[in-house]
N, C-alpha and C positions, 0 to 999 in steps of 0.2 A: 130261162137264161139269166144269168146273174151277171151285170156290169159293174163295173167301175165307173163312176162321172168323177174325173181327174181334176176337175176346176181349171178354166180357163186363170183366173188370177194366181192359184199355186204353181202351175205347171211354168208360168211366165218367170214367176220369179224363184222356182224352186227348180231350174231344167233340171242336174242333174238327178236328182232326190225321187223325181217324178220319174226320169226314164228307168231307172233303180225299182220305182216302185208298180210301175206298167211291167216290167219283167219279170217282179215277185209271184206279182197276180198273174200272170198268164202261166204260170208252171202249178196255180192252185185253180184252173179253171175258170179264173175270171175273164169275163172279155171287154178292155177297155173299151168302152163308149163316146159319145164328144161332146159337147158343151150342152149342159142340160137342158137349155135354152131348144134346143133341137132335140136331146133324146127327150125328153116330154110325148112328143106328139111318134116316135119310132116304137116307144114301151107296150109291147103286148102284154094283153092279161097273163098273169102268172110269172113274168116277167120280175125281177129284186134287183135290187143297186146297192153297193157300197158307196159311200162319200166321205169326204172331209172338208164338206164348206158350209159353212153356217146359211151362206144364199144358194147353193144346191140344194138346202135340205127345206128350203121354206119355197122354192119354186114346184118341187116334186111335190110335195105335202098340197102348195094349192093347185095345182095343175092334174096331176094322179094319185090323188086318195087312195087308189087302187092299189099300186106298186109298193112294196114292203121295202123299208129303207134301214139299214142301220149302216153305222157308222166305220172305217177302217180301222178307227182304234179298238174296237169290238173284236172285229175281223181279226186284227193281232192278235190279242188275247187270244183267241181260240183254237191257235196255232199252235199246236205243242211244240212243234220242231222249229220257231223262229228262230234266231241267232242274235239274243239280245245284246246289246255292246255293254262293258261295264263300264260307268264314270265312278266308281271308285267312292262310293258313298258323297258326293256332292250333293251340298245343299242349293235347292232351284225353288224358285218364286213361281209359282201358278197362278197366271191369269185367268180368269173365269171370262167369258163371254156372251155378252149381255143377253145373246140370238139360245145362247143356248141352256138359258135358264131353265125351260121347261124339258132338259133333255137331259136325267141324273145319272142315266147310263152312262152316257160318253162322257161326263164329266167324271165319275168315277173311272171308268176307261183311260184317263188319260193319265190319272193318279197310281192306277196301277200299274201302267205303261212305266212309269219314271221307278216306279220299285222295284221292277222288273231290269229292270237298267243299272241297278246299284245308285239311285240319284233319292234322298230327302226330298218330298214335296214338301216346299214352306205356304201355308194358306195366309190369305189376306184376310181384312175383316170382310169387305163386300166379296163372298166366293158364294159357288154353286145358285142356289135361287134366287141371293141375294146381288148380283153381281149385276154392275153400272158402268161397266166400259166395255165399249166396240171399237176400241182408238178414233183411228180419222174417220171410221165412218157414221157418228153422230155430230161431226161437224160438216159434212158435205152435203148438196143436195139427191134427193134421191133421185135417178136416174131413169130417164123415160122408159128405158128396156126396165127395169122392176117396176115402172108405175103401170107399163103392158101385159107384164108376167108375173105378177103376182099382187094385183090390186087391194084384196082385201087387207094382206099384211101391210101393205103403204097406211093403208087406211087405220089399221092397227097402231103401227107407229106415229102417225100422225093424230090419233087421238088422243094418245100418252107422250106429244111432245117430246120424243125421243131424239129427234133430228134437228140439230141449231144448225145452220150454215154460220163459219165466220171465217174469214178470211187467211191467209196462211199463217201470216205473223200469230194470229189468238189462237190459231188449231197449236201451232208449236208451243205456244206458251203453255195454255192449257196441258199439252202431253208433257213439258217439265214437269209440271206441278204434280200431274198422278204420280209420275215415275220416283218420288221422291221418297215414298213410302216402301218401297222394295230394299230388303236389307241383304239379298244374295248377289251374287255378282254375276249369274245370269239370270232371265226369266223366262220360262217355256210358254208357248203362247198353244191355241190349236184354230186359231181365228187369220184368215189376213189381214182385214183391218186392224184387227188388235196387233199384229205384228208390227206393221205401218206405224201404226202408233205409237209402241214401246218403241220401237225404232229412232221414231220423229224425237221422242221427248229425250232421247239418249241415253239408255238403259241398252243392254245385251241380252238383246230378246232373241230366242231362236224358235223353231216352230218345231214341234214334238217328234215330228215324222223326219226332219233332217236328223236328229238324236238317236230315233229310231233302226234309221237306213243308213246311219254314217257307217264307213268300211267295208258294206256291200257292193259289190260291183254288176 
């Protein structure tokens, strides 16, 4: 069986994008799932999942080795018959995403995704490997449910000081200060805390799959 894990954090702050996109996939054979958190321990062998959360994809990775994962932006791609929207040749800023340095598929996936769209991908210097923002979530602490569900990557990040806590006033200064270097006037993110982020620092960040799904009903 092939799911979808929809991301409890997309789905909250993307309702109707998500209900848009639980409808795509259920006419391509997908059958939404629920918070990975729970399908973890429901995935039988032979069992695959689509995603689009940088912490979906590192709870399944420690939890189900097993379970073959790629990505929804993949998953587009492969669609011949998608209905991609045009923006009209627009130039858009690509944020890279710190979680998904070691994942050059989806990072290439999301660059194709925007050409497919009629949109300019414009790259930063820190992109693809080399990429050093998760917005607000290397300033927060990490959270007892990932220090339960996915120990080893805490332990990961925690050895590469990846994670500063600082309080709200330095998390926003901070996201000023990245956003500064963005020269388009919007920026596609595929992260939510990176969204969060470009958000906080006051840039027009949008997430790739609202781009995506805009004008489908």
């Amino acid at each position: 069986m092939l799911y979808y894990l929809p991301s409890c954090n997309f789905t909250a702050a993307h309702k109707e994008t998500s209900r848009i996109i639980r409808q795509y996939l259920s006419t391509r054979g997908v059958e939404t799932g629920g918070c990975c958190r729970m399908m973890k321990n429901r995935l039988q062998p032979g069992d695959s999942v689509v995603q689009n959360c940088q912490n979906c994809t590192w709870i399944m990775q420690e939890n189900r080795p097993d379970i073959a994962q790629t990505s929804l932006y993949e998953f587009l791609l492969a669609d011949e018959t998608f209905p991609w929207p045009d923006y009209h040749g627009e130039r858009i800023t690509v944020q890279d995403c710190l979680r998904a340095r070691e994942k050059p598929a989806e990072q290439r996936a999301i660059r194709t995704m925007l050409e497919r769209m009629n949109m300019v991908p414009v790259e930063l210097t820190e992109n693809y490997e080399k990429a050093s923002f998760c917005g607000t979530w290397r300033y927060e602490p990490v959270s007892p449910a990932n220090l339960r569900d996915e120990p080893e990557r805490c332990a990961w990040v925690e050895e590469r000081g990846l994670i500063t806590p600082v309080d709200p006033a330095e998390k926003q200064r901070l996201m000023q200060e990245w956003v500064k270097q963005y020269e388009t006037d919007r920026v596609a993110v595929y992260c939510n805390s990176c969204l969060k982020g470009v958000l906080l620092g006051g840039a027009d960040g949008v997430h790739v799959l609202d781009l995506a799904f805009a004008g489908m009903k």
